[in-house]
C-alpha positions as CSV (number, residue, x, y, z in Angstrom):
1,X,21.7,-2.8,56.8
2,X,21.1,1.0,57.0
3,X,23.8,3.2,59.4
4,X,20.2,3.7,61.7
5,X,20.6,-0.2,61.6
6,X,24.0,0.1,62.7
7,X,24.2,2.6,65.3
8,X,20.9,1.1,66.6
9,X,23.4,-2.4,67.0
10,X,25.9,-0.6,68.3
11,X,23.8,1.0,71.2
12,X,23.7,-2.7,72.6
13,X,27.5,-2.7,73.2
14,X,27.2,0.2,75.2
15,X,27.2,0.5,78.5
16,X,26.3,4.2,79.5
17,X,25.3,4.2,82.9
18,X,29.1,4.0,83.8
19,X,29.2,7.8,82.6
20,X,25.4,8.6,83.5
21,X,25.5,7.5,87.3
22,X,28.7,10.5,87.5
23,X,26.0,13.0,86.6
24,X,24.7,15.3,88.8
25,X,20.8,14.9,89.5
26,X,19.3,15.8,86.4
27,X,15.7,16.7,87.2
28,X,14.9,19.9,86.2
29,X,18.0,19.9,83.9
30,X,18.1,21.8,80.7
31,X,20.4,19.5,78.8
32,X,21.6,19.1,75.1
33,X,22.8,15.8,73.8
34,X,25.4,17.0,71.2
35,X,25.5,13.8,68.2
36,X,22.3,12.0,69.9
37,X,22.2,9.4,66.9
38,X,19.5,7.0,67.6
39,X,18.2,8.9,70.0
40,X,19.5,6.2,73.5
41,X,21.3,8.9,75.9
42,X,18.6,11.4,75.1
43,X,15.8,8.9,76.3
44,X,17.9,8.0,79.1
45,X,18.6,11.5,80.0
46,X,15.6,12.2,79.6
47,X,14.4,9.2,81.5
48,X,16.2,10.3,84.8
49,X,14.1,13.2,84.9
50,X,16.1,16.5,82.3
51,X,14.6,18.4,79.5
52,X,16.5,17.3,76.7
53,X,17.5,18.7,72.9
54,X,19.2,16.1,71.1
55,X,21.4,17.2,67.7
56,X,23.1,15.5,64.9
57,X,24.1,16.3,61.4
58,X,23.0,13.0,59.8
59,X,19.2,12.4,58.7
60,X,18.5,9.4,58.7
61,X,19.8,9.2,62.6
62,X,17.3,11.9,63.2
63,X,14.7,10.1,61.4
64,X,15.2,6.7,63.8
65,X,15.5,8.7,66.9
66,X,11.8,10.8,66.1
67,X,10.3,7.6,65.7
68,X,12.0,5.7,68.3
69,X,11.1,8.5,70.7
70,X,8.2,10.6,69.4
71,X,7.6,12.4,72.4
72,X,11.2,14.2,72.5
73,X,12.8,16.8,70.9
74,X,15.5,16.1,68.1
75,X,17.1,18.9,65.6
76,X,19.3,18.8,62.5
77,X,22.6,20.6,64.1
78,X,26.2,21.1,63.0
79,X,27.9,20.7,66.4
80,X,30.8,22.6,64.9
81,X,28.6,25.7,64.8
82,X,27.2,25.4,67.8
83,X,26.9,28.7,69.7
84,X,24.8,29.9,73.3
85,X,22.4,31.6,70.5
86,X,21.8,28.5,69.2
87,X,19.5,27.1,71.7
88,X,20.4,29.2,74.9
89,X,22.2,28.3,77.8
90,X,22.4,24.4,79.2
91,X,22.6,23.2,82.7
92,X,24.9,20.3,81.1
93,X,25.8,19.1,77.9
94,X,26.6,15.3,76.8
95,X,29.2,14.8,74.2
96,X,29.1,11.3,72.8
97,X,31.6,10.0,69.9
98,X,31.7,13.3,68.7
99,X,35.0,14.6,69.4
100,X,37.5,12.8,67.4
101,X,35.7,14.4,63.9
102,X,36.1,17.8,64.9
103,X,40.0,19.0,64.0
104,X,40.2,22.0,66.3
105,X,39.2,19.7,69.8
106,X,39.6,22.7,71.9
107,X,38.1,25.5,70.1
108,X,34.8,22.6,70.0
109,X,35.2,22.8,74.0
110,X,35.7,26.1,74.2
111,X,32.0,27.1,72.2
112,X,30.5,24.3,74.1
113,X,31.6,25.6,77.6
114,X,30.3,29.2,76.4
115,X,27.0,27.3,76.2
116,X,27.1,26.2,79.7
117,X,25.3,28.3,82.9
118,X,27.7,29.0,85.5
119,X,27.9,25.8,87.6
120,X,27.2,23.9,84.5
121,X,28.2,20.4,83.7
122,X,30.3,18.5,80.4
123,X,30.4,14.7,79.6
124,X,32.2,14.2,77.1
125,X,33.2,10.8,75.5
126,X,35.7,9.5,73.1
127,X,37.2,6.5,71.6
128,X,41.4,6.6,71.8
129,X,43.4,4.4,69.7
130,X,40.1,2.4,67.5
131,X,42.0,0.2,65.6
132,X,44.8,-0.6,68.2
133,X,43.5,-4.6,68.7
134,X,46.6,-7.2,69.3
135,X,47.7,-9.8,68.4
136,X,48.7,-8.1,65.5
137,X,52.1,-8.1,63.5
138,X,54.7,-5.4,63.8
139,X,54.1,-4.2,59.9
140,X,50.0,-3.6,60.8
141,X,51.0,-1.5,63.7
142,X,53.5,0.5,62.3
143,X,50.5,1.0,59.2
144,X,48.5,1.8,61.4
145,X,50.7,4.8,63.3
146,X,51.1,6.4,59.8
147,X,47.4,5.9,59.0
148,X,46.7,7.6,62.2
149,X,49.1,10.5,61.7
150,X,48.3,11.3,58.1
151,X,44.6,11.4,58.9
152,X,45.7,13.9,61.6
153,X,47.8,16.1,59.8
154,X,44.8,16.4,57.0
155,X,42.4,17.6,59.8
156,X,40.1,14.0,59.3
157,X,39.3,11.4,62.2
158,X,41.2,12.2,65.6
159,X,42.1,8.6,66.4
160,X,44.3,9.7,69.3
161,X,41.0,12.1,70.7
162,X,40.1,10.3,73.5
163,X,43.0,11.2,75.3
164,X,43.0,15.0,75.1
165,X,39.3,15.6,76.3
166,X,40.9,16.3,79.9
167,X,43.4,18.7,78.3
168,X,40.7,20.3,76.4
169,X,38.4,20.9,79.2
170,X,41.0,22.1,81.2
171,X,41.9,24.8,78.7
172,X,38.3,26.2,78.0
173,X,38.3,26.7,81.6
174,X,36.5,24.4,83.4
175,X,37.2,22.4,86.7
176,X,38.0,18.3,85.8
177,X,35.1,16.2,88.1
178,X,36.3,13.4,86.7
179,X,38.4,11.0,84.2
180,X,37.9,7.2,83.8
181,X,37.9,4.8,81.0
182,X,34.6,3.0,80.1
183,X,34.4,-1.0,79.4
184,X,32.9,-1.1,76.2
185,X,32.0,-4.7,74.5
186,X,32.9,-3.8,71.3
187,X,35.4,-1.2,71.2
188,X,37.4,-1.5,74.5
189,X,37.5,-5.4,76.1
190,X,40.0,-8.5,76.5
191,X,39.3,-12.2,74.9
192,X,38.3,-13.4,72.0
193,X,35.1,-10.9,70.1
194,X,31.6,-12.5,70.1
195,X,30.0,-13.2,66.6
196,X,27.5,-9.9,66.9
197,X,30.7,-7.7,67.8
198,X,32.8,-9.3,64.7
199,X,29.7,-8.3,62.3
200,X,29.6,-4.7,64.1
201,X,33.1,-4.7,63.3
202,X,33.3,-5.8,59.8
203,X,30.9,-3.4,59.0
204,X,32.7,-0.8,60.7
205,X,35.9,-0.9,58.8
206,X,34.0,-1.9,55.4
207,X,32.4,1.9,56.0
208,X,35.3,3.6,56.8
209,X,36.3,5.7,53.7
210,X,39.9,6.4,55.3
211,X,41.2,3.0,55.5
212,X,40.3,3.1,50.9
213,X,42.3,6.3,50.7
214,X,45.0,5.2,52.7
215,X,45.4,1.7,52.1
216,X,44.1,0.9,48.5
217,X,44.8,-2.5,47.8
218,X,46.2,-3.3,51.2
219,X,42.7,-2.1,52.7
220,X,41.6,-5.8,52.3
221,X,44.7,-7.3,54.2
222,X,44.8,-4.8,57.2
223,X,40.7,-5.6,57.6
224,X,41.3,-8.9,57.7
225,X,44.3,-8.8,60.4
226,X,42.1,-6.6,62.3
227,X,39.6,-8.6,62.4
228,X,41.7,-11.9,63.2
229,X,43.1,-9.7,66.5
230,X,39.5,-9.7,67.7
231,X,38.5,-13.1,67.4
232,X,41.7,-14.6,68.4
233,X,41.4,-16.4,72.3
234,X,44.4,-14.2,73.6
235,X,42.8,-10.7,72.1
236,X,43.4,-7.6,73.7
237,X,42.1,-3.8,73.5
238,X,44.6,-1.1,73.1
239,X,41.4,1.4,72.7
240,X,40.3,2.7,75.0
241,X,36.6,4.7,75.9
242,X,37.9,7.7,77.7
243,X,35.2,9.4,79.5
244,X,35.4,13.1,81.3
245,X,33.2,14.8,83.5
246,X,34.0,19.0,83.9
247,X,32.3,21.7,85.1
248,X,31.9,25.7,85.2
249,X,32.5,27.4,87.7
């Protein structure tokens, strides 16, 4: 299975018009999905009536989401660079899963607001705590603290993003609409995981280069704990989907 494959999987677990139906009526809209993937929230933005740019870094995403949706406009875009000459102003921007790879969270906010018209909107979305999943053992949550802090202090993955997007917002100067977590089936949700949300999963953590580096050896034995969390009848989510909705004055 190609990463397309899997994002394209993925999109089923999602359930985005908890965040879309906060938006303001987008008809008219100038909007930019920033990390569009597959290309779902662009159609759907696109859908309820905006003119949408969608950007990513990766390729092969690009490549699904032209031929998903051939009549919308997708570009190869480092969201780290992204700057109001890069494609003009925006009367919002959508910020999807994006957060947690970029180490300086607020600067990111800051150069997205600067691409905002005055009144303009931000959605952004991001995981907080991923791997937090109980039933687990004291030993796999203490691991997974320190694998959380040393991929932190080495400017990788944010695991802990989700829950400064208000504080980041806030700082780049924009008024908080609103802050809400999102029930997601396969990252944020109680009782035992489904067999289609175990695969997601197992190919999740069999992608993730971190848990290698981290864990060596052990990388097999924290997976597999993991993965026992989210099957077993009394599971739980720790994670959470943290969604905000800001604006400029």
């Amino acid at each position: 299975m190609t990463l397309a494959d899997e994002y394209e999987r993925q999109e089923r677990f999602r359930d985005w018009d908890q965040a879309l139906q906060s938006l303001p009526a987008l008809r008219g809209q100038r909007v930019l999905d920033i990390g569009c993937g597959v290309g779902t929230v662009t159609a759907q933005l696109a859908q309820r009536g905006a003119e949408v740019v969608g950007v990513d870094v990766n390729d092969a995403l690009l490549a699904r989401a032209r031929e998903r949706h051939p009549g919308l406009r997708f570009e190869r875009f480092d969201a780290a660079q992204l700057r109001p000459d890069s494609f003009g102003h925006f009367d919002g921007i959508w910020c999807s899963f994006v957060a947690a790879y970029l180490p300086d969270l607020d600067g990111f906010v800051r150069r997205i607001a600067a691409c905002l018209r005055d009144g303009g909107w931000l959605a952004l979305i991001e995981v907080d705590d991923l791997l937090g999943h109980t039933p687990r053992s004291p030993a796999l949550a203490a691991m997974l603290d320190a694998f959380y802090a040393q991929a932190s202090a080495e400017g990788g993955y944010g695991f802990r993003a989700g829950r400064q997007l208000a504080a980041a917002a806030s700082a780049a100067g924009l008024q908080l609409v609103r802050e809400a977590e999102l029930y997601d089936r396969e990252l944020s949700f109680a009782g035992p995981a489904p067999a289609d949300v175990l695969d997601a999963w197992r190919a999740r953590l069999a992608r993730m280069a971190g848990l290698v580096r981290h864990f060596g050896a052990r990388r097999a034995s924290v997976s597999a704990e993991l993965l026992d969390a989210l099957a077993a009848p009394e599971h739980r989510a720790l994670c959470r989907v943290m969604f905000v909705l800001a604006r400029k004055p």
